[in-house]
PAPAMI-217420 format. One record per residue (C-alpha): residue in three letters; x, y, z. Coordinates in pm, 1 decimal. Example, Ala and Ser with C-alpha at 12.3 -4.5 7.8 and 13.67 -1.06 7.14 Angstrom:
<kegu = ALA, u = 1230.0, v = -450.0, w = 780.0>
<kegu = SER, u = 1367.0, v = -106.0, w = 714.0>
This chain:
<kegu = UNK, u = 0.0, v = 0.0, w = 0.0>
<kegu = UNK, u = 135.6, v = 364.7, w = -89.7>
<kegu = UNK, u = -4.0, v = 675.1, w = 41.0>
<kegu = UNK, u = 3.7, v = 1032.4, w = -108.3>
<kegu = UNK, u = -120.9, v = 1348.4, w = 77.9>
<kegu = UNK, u = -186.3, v = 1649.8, w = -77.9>
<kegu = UNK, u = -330.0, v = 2046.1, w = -99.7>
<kegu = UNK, u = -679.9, v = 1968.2, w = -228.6>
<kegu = UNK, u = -610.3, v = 2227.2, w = -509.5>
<kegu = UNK, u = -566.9, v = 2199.3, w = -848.8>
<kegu = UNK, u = -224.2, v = 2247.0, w = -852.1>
<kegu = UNK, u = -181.7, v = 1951.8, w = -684.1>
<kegu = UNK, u = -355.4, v = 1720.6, w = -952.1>
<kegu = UNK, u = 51.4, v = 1686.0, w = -1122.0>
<kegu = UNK, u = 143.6, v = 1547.5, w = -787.5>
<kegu = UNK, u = -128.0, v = 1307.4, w = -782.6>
<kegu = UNK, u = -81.6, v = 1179.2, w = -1122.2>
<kegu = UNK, u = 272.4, v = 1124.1, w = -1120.2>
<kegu = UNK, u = 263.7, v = 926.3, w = -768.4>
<kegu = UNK, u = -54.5, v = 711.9, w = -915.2>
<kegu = UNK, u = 73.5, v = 636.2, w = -1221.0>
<kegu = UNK, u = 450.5, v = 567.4, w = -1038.1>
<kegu = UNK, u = 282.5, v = 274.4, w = -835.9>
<kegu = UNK, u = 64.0, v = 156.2, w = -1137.1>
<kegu = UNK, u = 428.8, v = 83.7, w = -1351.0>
<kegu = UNK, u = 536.2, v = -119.2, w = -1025.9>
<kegu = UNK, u = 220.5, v = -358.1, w = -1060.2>
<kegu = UNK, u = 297.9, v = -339.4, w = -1438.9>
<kegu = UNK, u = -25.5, v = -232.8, w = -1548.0>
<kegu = UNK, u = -117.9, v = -237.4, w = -1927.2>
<kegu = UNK, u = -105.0, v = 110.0, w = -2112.3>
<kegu = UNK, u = -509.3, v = 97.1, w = -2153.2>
<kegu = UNK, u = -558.8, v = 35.5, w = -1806.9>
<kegu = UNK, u = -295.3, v = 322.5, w = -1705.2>
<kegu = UNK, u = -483.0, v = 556.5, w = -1900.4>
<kegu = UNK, u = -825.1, v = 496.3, w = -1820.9>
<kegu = UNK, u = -722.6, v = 509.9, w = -1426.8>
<kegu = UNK, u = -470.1, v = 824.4, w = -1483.3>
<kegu = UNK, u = -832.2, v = 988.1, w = -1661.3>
<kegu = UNK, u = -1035.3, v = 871.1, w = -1322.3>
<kegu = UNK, u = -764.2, v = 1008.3, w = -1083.1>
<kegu = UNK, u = -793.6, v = 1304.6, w = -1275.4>
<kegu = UNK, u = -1151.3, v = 1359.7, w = -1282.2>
<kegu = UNK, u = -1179.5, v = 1274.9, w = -928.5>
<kegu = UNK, u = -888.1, v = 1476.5, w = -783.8>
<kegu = UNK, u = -1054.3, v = 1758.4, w = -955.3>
<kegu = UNK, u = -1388.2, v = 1769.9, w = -844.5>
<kegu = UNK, u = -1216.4, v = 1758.8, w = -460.9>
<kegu = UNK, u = -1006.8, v = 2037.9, w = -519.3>
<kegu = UNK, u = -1303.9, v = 2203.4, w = -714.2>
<kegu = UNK, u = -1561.5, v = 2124.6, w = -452.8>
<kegu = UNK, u = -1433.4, v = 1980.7, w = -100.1>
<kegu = UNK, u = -1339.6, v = 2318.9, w = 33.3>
<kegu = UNK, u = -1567.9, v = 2562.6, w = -94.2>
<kegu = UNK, u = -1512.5, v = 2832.4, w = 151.6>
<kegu = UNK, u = -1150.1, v = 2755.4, w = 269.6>
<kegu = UNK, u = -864.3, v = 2513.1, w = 203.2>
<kegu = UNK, u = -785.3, v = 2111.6, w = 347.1>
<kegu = UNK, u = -600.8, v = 1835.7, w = 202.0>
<kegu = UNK, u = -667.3, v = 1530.0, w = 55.3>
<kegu = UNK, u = -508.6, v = 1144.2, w = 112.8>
<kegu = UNK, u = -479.9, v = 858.7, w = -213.1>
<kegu = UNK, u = -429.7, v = 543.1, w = -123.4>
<kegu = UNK, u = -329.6, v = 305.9, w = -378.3>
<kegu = UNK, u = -339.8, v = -89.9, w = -267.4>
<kegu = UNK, u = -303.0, v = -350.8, w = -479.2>
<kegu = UNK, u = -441.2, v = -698.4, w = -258.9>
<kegu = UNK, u = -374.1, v = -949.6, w = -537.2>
<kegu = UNK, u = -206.7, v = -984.3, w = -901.4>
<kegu = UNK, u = -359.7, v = -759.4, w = -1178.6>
<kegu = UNK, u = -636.5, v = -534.8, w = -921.4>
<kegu = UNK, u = -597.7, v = -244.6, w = -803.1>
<kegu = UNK, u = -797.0, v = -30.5, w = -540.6>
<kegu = UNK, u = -721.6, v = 352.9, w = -525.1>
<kegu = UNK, u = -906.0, v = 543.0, w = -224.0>
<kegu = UNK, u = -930.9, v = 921.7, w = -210.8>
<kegu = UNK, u = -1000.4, v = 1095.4, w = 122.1>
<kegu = UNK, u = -1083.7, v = 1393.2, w = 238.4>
<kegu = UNK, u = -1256.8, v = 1575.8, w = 532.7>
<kegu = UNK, u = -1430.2, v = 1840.0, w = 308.7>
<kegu = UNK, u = -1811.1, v = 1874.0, w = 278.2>
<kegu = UNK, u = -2024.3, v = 1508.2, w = 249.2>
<kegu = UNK, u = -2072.4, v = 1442.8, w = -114.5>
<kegu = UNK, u = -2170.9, v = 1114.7, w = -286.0>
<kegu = UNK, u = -2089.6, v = 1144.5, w = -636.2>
<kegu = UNK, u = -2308.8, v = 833.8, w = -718.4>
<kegu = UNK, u = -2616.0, v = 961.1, w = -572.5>
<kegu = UNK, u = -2635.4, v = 1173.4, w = -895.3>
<kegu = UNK, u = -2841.9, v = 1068.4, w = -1186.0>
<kegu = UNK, u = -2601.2, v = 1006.9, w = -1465.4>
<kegu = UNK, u = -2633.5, v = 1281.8, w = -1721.5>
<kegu = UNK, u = -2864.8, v = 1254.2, w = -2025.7>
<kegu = UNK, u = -2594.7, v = 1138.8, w = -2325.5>
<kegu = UNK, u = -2842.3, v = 1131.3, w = -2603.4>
<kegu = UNK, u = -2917.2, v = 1507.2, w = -2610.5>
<kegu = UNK, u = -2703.4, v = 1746.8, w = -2721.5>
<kegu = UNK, u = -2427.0, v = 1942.9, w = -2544.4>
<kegu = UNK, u = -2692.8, v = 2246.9, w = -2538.5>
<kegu = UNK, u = -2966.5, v = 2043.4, w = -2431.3>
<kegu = UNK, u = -2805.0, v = 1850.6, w = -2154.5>
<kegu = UNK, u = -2766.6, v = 1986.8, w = -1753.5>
<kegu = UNK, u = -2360.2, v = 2102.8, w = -1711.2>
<kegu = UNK, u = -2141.6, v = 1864.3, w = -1495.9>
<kegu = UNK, u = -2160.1, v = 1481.4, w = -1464.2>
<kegu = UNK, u = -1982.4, v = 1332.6, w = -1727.9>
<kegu = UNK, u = -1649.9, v = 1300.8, w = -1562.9>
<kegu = UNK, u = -1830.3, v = 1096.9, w = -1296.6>
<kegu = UNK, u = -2012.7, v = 877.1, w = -1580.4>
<kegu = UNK, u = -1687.9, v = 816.9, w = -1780.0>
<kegu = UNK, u = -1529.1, v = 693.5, w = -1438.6>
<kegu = UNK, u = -1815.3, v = 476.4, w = -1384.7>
<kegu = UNK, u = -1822.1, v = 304.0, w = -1712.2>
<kegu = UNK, u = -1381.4, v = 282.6, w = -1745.6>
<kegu = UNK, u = -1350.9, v = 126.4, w = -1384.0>
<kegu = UNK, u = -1456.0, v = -190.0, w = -1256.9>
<kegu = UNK, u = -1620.8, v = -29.9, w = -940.4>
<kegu = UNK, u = -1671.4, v = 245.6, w = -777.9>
<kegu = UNK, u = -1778.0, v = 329.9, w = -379.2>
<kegu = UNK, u = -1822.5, v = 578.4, w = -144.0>
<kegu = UNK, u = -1896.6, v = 562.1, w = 234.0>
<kegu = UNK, u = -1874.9, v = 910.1, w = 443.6>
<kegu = UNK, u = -1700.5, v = 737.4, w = 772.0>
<kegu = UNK, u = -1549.0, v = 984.5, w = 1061.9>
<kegu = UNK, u = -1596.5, v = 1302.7, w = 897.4>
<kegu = UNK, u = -1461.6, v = 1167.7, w = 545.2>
<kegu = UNK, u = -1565.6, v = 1139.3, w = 226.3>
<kegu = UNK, u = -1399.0, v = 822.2, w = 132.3>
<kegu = UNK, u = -1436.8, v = 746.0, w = -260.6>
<kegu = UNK, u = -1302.7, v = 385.2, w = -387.5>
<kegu = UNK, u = -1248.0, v = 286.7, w = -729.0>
<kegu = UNK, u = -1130.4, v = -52.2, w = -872.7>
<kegu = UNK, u = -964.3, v = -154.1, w = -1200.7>
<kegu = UNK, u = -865.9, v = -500.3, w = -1302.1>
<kegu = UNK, u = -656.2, v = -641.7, w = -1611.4>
């Protein structure tokens, strides 16, 4: 298990990226997989530092575990406001950009690229999980 904590601010999102994908090339994962995780880390890491601390500043923890060959679990923490991403209705895909409500896609494209994804608010955290096999 490797740990990162970090500013939840955009700024940090470089930091998070490079330590993710660092302990994805020591569990050898494939190039698709890599990228479709490195696009979830992204997403998510964004939306704390966009949204966590609306009216001052915190950090944020990333946990990346890898329990058995080929799986990985990567857990993002932090004690900013409660928020359970997948209590929102997946956007509306078949109407058009100007039809459709702003926000939710980032959250949709993580659904459908991982192989799970949970959230539990535990101790005064948010605590997202997602999972990716290959």
């Amino acid at each position: 298990m490797a740990k990162i904590t970090v500013d939840a601010s955009k700024e940090s999102i470089p930091k998070v990226s490079a330590f993710v994908e660092g302990e994805l090339e020591k569990l050898s994962c494939p190039i698709k997989e890599l990228s479709q995780i490195n696009i979830a880390v992204d997403e998510l890491f964004c939306n704390i530092a966009s949204y966590a601390y609306p009216d001052s500043s915190g950090s944020a923890s990333i946990t990346v575990e890898s329990p058995e060959e080929k799986r990985v679990f990567i857990t993002f923490e932090d004690s900013g406001i409660p928020y359970n991403p997948l209590k929102k209705p997946d956007p509306d895909i078949s109407l058009s950009a100007e039809e459709r409500e702003i926000g939710g896609l980032g959250i949709l494209i993580v659904k459908k690229t991982m192989d799970s994804m949970n959230y539990k608010y535990q101790d005064n955290k948010n605590i997202l999980t997602i999972e990716k096999k290959w």
